[in-house]
VOTIKE-170670 format. One record per residue (C-alpha): residue number from 1; residue in three letters; x, y, z. Coordinates in nm, 2 decimals. Layout:
BEGIN
   resi   resn       c1       c2       c3
    NUM    ALA        X        Y        Z
...
***
This chain:
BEGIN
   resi   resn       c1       c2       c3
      1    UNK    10.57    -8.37    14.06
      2    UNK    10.95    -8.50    14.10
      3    UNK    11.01    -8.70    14.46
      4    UNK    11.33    -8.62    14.63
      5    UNK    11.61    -8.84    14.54
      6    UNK    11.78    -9.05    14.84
      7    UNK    12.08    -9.26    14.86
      8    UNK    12.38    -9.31    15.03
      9    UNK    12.63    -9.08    14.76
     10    UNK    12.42    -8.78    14.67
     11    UNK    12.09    -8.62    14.76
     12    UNK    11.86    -8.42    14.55
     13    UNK    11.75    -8.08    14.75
     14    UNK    11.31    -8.12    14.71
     15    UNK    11.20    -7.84    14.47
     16    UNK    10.85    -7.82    14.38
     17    UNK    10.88    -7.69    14.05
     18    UNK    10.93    -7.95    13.78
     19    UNK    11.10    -7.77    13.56
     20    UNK    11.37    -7.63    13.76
     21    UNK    11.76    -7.76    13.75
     22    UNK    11.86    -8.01    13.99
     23    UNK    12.01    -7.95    14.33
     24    UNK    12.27    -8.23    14.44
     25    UNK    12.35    -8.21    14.83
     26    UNK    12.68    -8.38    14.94
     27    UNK    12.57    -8.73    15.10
     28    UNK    12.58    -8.73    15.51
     29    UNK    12.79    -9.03    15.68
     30    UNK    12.76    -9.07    16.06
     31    UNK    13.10    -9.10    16.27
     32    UNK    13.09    -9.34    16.49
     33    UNK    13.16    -9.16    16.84
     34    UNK    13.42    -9.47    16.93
     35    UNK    13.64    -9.31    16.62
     36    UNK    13.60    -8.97    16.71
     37    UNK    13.72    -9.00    17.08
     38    UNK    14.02    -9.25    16.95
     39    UNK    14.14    -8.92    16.67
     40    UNK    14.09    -8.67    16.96
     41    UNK    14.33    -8.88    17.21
     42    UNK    14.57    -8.91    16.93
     43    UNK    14.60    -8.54    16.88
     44    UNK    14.60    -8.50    17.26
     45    UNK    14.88    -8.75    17.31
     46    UNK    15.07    -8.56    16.97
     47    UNK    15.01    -8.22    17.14
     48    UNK    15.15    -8.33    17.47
     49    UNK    15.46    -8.48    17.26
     50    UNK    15.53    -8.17    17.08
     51    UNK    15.51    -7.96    17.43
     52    UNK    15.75    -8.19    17.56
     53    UNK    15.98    -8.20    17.31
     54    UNK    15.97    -7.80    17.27
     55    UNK    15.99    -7.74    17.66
     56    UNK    16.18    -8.04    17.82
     57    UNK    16.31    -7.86    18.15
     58    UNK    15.99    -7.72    18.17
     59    UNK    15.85    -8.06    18.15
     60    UNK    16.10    -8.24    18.35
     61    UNK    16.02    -7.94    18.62
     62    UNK    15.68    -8.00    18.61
     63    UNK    15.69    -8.36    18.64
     64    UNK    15.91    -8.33    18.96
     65    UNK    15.70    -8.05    19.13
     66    UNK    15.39    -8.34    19.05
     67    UNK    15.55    -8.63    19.24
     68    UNK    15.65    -8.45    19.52
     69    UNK    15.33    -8.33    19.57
     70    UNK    15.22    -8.67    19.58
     71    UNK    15.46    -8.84    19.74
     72    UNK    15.54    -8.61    20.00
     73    UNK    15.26    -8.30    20.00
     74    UNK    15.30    -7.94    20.05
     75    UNK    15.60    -7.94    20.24
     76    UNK    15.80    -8.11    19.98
     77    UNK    15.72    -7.88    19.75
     78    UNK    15.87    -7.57    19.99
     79    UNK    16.15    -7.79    20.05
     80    UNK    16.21    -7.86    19.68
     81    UNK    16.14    -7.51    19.59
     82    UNK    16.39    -7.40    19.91
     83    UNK    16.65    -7.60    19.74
     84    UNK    16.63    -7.51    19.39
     85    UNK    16.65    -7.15    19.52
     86    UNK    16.99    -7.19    19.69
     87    UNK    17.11    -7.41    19.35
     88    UNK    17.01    -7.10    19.17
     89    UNK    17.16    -6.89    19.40
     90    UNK    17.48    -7.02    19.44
     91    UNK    17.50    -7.09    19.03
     92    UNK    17.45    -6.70    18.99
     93    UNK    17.78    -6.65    19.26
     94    UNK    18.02    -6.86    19.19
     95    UNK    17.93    -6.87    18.76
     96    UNK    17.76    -6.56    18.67
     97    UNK    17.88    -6.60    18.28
     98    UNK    17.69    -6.97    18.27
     99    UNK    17.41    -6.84    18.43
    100    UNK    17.37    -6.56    18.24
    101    UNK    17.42    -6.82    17.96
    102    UNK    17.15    -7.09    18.01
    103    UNK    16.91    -6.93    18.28
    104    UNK    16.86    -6.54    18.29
    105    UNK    16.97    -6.50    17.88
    106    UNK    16.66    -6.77    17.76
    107    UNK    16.40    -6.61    18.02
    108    UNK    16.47    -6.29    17.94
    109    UNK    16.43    -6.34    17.56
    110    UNK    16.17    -6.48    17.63
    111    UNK    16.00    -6.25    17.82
    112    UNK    16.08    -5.99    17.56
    113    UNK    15.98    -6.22    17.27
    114    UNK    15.63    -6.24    17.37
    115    UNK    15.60    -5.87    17.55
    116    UNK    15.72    -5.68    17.33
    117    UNK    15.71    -5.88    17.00
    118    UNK    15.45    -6.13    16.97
    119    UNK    15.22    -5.93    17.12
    120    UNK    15.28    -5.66    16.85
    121    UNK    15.39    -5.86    16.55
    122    UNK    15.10    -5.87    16.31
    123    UNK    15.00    -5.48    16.35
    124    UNK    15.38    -5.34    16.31
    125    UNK    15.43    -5.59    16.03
    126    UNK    15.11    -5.48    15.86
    127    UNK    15.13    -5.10    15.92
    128    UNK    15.49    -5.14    15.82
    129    UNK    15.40    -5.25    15.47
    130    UNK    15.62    -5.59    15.51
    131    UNK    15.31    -5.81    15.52
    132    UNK    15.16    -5.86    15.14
    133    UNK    14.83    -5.93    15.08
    134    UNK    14.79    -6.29    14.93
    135    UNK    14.44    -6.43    14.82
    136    UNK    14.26    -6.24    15.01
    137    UNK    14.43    -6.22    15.32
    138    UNK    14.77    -6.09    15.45
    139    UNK    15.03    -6.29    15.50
    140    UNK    15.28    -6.22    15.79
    141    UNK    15.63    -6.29    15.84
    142    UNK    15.64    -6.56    16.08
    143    UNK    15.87    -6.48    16.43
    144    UNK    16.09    -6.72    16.51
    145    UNK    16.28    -6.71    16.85
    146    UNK    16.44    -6.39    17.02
    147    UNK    16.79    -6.35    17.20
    148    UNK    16.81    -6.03    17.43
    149    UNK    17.06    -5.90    17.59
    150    UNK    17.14    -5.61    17.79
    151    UNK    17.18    -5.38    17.48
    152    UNK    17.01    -5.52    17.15
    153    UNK    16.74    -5.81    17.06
    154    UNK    16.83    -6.08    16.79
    155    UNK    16.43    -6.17    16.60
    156    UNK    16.52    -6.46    16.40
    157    UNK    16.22    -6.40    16.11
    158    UNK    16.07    -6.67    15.86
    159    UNK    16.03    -6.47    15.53
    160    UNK    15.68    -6.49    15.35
    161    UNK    15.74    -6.67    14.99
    162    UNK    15.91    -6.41    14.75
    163    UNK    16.01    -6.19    15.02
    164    UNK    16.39    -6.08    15.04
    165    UNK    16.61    -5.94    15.29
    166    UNK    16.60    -5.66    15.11
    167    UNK    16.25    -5.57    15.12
    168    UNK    16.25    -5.57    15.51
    169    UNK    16.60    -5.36    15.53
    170    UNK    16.39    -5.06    15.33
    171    UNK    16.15    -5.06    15.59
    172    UNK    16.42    -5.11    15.90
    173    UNK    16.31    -4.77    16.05
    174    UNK    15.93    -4.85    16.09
    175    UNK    16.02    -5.14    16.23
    176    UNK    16.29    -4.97    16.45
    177    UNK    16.01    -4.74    16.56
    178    UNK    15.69    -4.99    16.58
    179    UNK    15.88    -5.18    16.83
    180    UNK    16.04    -4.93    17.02
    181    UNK    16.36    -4.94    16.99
    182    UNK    16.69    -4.72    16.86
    183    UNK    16.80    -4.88    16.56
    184    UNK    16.67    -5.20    16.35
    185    UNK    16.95    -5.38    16.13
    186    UNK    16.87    -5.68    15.88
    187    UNK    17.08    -5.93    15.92
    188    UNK    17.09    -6.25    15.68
    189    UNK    17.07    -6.59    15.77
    190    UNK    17.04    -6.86    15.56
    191    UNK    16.80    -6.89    15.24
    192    UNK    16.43    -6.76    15.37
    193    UNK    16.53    -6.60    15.69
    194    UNK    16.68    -6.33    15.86
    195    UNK    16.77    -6.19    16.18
    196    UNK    16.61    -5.84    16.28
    197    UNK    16.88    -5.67    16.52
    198    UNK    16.73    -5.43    16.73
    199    UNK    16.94    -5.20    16.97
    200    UNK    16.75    -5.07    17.23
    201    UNK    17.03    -4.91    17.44
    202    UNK    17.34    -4.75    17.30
    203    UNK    17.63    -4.94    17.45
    204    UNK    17.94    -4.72    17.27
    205    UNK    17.75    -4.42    17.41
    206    UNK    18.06    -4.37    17.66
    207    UNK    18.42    -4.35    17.61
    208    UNK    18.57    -4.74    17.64
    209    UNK    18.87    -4.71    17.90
    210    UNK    19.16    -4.87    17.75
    211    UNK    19.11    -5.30    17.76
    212    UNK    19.38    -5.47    18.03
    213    UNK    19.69    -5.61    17.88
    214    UNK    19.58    -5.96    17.86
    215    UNK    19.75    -6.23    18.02
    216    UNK    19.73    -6.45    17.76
    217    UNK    19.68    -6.29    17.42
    218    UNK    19.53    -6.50    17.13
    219    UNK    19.68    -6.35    16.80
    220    UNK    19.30    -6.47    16.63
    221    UNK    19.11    -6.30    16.92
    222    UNK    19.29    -5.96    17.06
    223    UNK    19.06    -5.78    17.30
    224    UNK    19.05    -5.44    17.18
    225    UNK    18.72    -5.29    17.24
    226    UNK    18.38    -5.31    17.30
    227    UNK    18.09    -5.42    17.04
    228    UNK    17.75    -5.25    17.04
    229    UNK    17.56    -5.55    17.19
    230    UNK    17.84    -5.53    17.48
    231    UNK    18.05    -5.79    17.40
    232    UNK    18.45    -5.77    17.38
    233    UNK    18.53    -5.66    17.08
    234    UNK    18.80    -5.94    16.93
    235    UNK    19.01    -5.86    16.65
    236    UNK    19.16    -6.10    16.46
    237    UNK    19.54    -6.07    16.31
    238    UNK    19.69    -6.42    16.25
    239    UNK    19.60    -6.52    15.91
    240    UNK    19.42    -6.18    15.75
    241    UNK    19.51    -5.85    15.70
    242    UNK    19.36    -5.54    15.85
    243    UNK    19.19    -5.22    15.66
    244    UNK    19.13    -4.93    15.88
    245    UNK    19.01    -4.61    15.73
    246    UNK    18.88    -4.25    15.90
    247    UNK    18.86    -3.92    15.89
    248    UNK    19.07    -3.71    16.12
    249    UNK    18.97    -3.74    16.46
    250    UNK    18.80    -4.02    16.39
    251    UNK    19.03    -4.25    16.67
    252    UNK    19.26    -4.48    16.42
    253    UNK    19.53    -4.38    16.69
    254    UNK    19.34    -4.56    16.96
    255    UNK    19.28    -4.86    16.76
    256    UNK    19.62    -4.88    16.59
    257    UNK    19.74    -4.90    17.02
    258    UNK    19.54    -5.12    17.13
    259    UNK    19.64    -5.35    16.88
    260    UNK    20.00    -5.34    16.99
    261    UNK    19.86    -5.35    17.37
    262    UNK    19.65    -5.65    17.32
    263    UNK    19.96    -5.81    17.12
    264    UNK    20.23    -5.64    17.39
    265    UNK    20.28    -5.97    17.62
    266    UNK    20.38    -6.16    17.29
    267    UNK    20.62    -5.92    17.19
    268    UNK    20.78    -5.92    17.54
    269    UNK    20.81    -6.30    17.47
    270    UNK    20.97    -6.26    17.14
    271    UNK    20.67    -6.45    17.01
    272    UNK    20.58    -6.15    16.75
    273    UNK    20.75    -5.83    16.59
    274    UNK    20.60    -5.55    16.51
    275    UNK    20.71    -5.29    16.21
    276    UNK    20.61    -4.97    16.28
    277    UNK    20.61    -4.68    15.97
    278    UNK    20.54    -4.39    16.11
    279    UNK    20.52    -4.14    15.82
    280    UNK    20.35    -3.85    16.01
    281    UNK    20.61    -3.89    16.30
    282    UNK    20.34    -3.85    16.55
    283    UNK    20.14    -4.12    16.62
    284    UNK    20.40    -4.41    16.63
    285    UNK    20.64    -4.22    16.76
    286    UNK    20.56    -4.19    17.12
    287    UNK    20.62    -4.53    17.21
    288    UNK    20.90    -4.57    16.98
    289    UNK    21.09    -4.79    17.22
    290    UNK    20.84    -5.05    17.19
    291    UNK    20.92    -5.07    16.80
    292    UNK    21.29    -5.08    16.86
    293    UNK    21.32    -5.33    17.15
    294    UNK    21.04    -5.60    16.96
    295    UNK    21.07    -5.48    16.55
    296    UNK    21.16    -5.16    16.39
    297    UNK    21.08    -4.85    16.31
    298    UNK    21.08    -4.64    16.05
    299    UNK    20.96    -4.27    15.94
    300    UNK    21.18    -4.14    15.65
    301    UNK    21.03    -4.30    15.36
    302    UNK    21.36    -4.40    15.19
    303    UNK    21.37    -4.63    15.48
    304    UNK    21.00    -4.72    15.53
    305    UNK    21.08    -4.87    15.21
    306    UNK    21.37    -5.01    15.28
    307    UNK    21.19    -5.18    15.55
    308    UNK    20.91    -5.27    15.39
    309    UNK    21.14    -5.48    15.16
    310    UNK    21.34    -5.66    15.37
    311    UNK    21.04    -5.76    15.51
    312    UNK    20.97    -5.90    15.18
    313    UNK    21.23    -6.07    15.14
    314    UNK    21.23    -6.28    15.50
    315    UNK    20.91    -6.34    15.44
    316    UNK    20.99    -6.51    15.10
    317    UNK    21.26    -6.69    15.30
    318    UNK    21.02    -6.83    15.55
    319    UNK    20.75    -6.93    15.25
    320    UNK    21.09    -7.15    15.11
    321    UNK    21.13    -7.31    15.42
    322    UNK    20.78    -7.40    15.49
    323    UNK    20.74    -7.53    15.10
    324    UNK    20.68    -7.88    15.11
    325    UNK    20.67    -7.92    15.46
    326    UNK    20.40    -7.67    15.62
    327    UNK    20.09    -7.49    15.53
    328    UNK    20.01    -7.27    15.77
    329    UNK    20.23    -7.07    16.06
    330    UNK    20.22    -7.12    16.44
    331    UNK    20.42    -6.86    16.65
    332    UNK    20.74    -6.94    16.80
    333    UNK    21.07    -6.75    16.87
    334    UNK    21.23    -6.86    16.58
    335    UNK    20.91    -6.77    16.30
    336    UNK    20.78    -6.49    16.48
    337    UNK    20.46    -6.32    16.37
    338    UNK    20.56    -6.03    16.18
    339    UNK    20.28    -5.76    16.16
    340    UNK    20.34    -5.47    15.92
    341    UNK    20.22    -5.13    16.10
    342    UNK    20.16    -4.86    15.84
    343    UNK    20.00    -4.53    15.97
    344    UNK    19.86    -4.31    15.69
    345    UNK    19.96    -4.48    15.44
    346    UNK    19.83    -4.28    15.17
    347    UNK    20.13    -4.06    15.28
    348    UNK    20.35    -4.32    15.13
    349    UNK    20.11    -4.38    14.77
    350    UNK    19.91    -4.15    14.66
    351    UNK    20.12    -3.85    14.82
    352    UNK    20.43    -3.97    14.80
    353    UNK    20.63    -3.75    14.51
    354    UNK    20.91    -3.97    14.46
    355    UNK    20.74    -4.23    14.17
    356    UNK    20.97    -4.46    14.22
    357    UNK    20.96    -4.47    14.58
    358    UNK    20.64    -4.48    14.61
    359    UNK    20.64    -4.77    14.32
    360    UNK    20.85    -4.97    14.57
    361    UNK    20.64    -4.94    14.87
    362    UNK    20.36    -5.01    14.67
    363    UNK    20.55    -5.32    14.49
    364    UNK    20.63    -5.42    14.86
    365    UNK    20.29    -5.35    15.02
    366    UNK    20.13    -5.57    14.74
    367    UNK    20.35    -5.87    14.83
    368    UNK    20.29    -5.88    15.19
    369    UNK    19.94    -5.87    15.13
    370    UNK    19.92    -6.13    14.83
    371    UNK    20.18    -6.39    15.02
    372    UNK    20.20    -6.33    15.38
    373    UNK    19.91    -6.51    15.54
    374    UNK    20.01    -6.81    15.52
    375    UNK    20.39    -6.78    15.66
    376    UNK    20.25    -6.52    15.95
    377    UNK    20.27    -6.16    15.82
    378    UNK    20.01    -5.94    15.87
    379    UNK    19.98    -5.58    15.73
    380    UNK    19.75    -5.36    15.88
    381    UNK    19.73    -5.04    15.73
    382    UNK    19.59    -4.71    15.79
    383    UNK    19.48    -4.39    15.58
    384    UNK    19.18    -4.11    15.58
    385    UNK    19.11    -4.15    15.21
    386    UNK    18.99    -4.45    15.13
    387    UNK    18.96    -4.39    14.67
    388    UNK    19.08    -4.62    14.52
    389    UNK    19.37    -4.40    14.34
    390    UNK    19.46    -4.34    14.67
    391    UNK    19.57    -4.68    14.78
    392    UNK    19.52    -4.97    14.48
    393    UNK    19.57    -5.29    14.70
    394    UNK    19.22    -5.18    14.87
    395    UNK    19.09    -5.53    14.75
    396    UNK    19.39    -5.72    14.89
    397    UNK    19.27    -5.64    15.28
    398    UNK    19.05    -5.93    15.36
    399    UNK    18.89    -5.71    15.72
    400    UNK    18.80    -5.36    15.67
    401    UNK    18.69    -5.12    15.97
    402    UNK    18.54    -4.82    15.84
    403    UNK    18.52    -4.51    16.12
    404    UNK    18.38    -4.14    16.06
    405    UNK    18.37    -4.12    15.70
    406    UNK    18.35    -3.75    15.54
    407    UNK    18.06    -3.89    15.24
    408    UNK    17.78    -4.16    15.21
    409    UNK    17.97    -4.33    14.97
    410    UNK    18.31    -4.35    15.10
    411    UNK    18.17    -4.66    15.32
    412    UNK    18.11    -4.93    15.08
    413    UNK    18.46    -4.79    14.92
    414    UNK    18.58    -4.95    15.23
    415    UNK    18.34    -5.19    15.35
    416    UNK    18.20    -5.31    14.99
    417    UNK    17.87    -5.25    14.80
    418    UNK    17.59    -5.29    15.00
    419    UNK    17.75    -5.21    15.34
    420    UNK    17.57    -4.89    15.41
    421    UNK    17.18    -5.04    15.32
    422    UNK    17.31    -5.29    15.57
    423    UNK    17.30    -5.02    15.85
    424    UNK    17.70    -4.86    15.83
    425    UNK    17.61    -4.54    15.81
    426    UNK    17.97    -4.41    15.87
    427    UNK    17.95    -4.09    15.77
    428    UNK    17.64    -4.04    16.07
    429    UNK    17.93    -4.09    16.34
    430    UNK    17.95    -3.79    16.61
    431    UNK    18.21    -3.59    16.53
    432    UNK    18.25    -3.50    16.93
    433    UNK    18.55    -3.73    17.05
    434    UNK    18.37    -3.80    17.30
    435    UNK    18.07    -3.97    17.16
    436    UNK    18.22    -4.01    16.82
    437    UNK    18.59    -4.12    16.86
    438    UNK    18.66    -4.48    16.82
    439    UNK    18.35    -4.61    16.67
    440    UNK    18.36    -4.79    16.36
    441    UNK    18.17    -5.04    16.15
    442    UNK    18.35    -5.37    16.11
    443    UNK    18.34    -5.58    15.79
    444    UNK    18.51    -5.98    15.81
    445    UNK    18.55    -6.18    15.54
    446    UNK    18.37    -6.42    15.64
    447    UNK    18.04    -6.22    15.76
    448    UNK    17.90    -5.95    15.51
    449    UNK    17.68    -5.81    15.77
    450    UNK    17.86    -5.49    15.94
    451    UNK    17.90    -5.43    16.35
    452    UNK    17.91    -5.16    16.52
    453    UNK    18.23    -5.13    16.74
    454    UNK    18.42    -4.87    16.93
    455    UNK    18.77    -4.89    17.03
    456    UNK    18.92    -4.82    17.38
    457    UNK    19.08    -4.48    17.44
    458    UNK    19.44    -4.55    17.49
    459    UNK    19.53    -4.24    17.66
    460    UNK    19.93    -4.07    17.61
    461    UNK    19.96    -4.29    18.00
    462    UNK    19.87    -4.59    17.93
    463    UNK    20.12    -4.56    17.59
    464    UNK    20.38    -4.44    17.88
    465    UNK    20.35    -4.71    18.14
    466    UNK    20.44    -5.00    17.81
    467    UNK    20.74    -4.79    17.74
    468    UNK    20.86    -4.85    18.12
    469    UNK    20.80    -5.20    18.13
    470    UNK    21.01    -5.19    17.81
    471    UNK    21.27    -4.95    17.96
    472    UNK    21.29    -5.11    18.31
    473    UNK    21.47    -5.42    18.21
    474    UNK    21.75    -5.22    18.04
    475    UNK    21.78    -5.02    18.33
    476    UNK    21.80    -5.31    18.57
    477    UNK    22.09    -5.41    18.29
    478    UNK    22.34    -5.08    18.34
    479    UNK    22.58    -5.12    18.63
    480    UNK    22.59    -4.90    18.88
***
């Protein structure tokens, strides 16, 4: 009969038969417990490094709450905690936006991170069909931090190897539902991960009040409405040019206005010029003072073009002054900022009869938009159709804002491919002014990923009381 085999590499397992194969056993070695307790302190010691580094004011918080507890007892503790209390307090008075900033924004995300994401994130993921099974078990996205605010939730997500943006965005409304919220948009972020927006709360529910006249207006920031996660809504002019397209009723009169009325106190100060073609004769035409005290105005389309083209032609003349000398524009009474107002445009293209009128303001149109940014001219332009046989030069608008939209595929007409899968759904706008008028899905250059926006309602009074403050001074003027 065979013995069992010992050693210190392998063992043989003891069979009595003789003639049965071998069984090798993996050799035993004996830690010593000196080498064990010196690993487990090192992980101990990495843990507590990690946690440290992860949750420093926690830490720091912690370690102060500990020594005055030693050093002092209980009643430095209610003293320390009395204190920080008032800190806190008078933090949240005097600077609500910081505090909102560094103390009550991180809680609450994190609150809402592990409540009502974490807590749910393998089941929704799973049920949703975004987690594929891999080897014999599933593999999950992996949840990275959340930002919440008073309207929507920011989920940075990790994305499980071979996953795309794409193949969460086709399952946005399961996920929109599984975590209880309104809406859930995909955003991209950089190469394996994206950021899940979910809106829990409709901020452009309500009609926006027309914005104040700012102060101090920054052409590459104008205040002109309100974003869906409640921010201002800040459009840019200085440097782009602007695409705005809608069906009717869809509140490009609103927006067009408060443009000029974010823009109003540098035209006062001569520091920008507006010129206004008013085609339709109704939109523009109300404040017409504004356009003839700071720019022009125009409405006949023999002398929208006209216009157009002389504006081509200082604009040329500025770009041979700056040649050699500058490359970009700055504002100033002498080198205004020139923005080209066209309402309905396609009034002045596609509609226009005349072929070689409407050759010239297309020739003109083309220029301002191929040369302007750069010496400070800005065309923003306007129409309901947005075809491309309707207005060629689509391509040459750099920002696009697409409102109520008639068809599905009139958005990424405007917006470009891929903009409705990215959650602008244009044509699902109310058509109730009420809930409807004003929003719109913004599209930047430099960010492919849509918001949702809605402009504030400037009413017929708030056009009326600019055209005073542009009429008072001229009546101050006349002699009595």
């Amino acid at each position: 009969m065979r013995k069992v085999i010992t050693g210190e590499q392998v063992a043989q397992i003891y069979n009595r038969d003789p003639f049965a194969l071998p069984i090798w056993r993996a050799p035993i070695y004996e830690t010593p417990a000196a080498i064990i307790a010196l690993v487990q302190l090192v992980r101990l010691l990495a843990w507590l490094a990690r946690l440290i580094a992860r949750h420093p004011v926690a830490a720091t918080v912690l370690a102060v709450l500990v020594l005055a507890w030693l050093n002092v007892g209980w009643l430095g503790l209610v003293l320390l905690a009395a204190w920080a209390v008032v800190v806190l307090a008078a933090w949240r008075f005097f600077w609500p936006s910081s505090f909102t900033r560094w103390i009550t924004g991180p809680a609450w995300g994190r609150w809402r991170g592990w409540w009502c994401y974490r807590r749910r994130w393998a089941g929704v993921m799973a049920i949703s069909g975004v987690a594929p099974w891999h080897q014999g078990r599933v593999v999950l996205p992996m949840l990275g931090k959340v930002t919440a605010t008073k309207y929507t939730d920011r989920v940075a997500v990790r994305l499980v190897s071979g996953q795309s943006p794409a193949d969460l965005a086709k399952c946005a409304e399961n996920l929109a539902h599984g975590f209880g919220a309104l809406l859930c948009r995909v955003r991209t972020a950089r190469s394996g991960r994206v950021v899940l927006e979910f809106v829990r709360r409709d901020a452009l529910a309500a009609i926006v009040p027309a914005l104040p006249i700012p102060a101090h207006p920054d052409l590459r920031a104008l205040p002109v409405g309100k974003r869906e996660d409640g921010l201002a809504w800040l459009v840019r002019l200085h440097g782009t040019h602007l695409l705005i397209a809608g069906a009717t009723g869809a509140g490009k009169a609103s927006l067009l206005w408060s443009l000029i009325r974010a823009m109003f106190p540098l035209m006062r100060s001569g520091l920008v010029r507006v010129l206004a073609a008013d085609p339709k004769l109704m939109e523009l035409a109300f404040g017409r003072i504004i356009f003839d005290t700071y720019g022009q105005y125009a409405a006949d389309p023999e002398e929208i073009a006209v216009m157009l083209e002389s504006a081509v032609a200082d604009m040329q003349g500025r770009a041979a002054r700056f040649a050699g000398k500058r490359r970009d524009h700055t504002p100033a009474v002498s080198e205004p900022f020139v923005v080209v107002l066209v309402d309905e445009v396609a009034f002045l293209t596609a509609y226009q009869r005349d072929r070689k009128l409407r050759e010239r303001i297309m020739a003109a149109l083309a220029t301002l938009t191929t040369q302007g940014r750069a010496v400070g001219y800005s065309v923003v332009a306007a129409l309901q159709d947005p075809r491309k046989d309707v207005l060629t030069i689509r391509n040459l608008f750099p920002d696009r804002i697409a409102m109520r939209l008639d068809e599905p595929e009139q958005t990424d007409m405007v917006l470009g491919d891929g903009a409705r899968d990215r959650g602008a759904a244009c044509e699902l706008i109310a058509t109730d002014p009420a809930i409807g008028a004003g929003v719109a899905f913004v599209r930047l250059e430099a960010d492919p990923d849509p918001v949702r926006v809605r402009a504030g309602w400037v009413s017929d009074a708030d056009i009326w009381d600019m055209t005073v403050q542009v009429a008072r001074p001229a009546l101050e003027e006349v002699p009595v």
